[in-house]
C-alpha positions in Angstrom: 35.3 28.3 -45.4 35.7 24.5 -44.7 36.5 23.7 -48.3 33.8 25.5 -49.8 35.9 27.8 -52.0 33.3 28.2 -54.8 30.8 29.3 -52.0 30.5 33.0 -52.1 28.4 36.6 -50.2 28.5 39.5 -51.4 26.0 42.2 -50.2 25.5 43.5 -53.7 25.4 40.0 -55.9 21.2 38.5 -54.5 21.6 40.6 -51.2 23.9 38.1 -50.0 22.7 35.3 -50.2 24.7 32.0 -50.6 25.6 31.8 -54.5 28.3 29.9 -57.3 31.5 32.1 -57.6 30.5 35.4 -57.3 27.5 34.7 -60.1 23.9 35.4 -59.7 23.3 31.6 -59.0 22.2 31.1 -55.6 23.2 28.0 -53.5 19.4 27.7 -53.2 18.7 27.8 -56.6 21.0 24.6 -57.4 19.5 22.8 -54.5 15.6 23.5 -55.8 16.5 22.2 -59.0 18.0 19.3 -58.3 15.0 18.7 -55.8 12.6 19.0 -58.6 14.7 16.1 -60.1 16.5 17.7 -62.7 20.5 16.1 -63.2 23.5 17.7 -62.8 23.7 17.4 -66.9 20.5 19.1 -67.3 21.8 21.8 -64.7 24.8 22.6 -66.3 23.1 22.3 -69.6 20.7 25.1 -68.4 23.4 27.7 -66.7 26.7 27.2 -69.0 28.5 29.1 -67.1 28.4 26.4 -64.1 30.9 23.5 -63.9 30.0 20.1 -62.0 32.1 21.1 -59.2 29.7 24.1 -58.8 26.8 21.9 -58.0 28.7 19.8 -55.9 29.6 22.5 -53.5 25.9 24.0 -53.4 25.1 20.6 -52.7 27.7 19.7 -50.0 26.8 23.6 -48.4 23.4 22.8 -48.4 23.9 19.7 -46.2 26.4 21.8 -44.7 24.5 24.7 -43.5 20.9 22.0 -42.9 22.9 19.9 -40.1 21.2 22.3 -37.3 20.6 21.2 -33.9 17.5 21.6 -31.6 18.3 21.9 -28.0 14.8 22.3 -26.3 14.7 25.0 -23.6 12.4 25.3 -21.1 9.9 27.7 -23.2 9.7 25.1 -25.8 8.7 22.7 -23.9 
């Protein structure tokens, strides 16, 4: 999926949602932290299990999945 190879669903792993390799660590979770201003050392200091590239994809998906387009229609005008 366009590079993002540590990017996984799976119905039974958080109901699907967007997560690191399969683990119970939402792409979500990674991009709330870092928005509270923890640091990449911090995160991986927190969740062992991660490795830098981890947060880099969540990151990169996050920006990824945000690039969304509004294309007014008539009834939202």
């Amino acid at each position: 999926m366009l590079g993002f190879d540590r990017i996984t669903f799976a119905p039974d792993v958080l109901g699907g949602k967007a997560c690191i390799r399969g683990m119970r660590i939402s792409v979500s979770l990674i991009v709330n932290l870092v928005a509270n201003r923890m640091t990449v050392g911090e995160i991986l200091a927190e969740y062992p299990s991660l490795e830098e590239e981890d947060v880099s994809q969540a990151l990169r998906y996050a920006a990824w999945t945000s690039d969304d387009v509004f294309i007014p229609t008539a009834e939202s005008a």
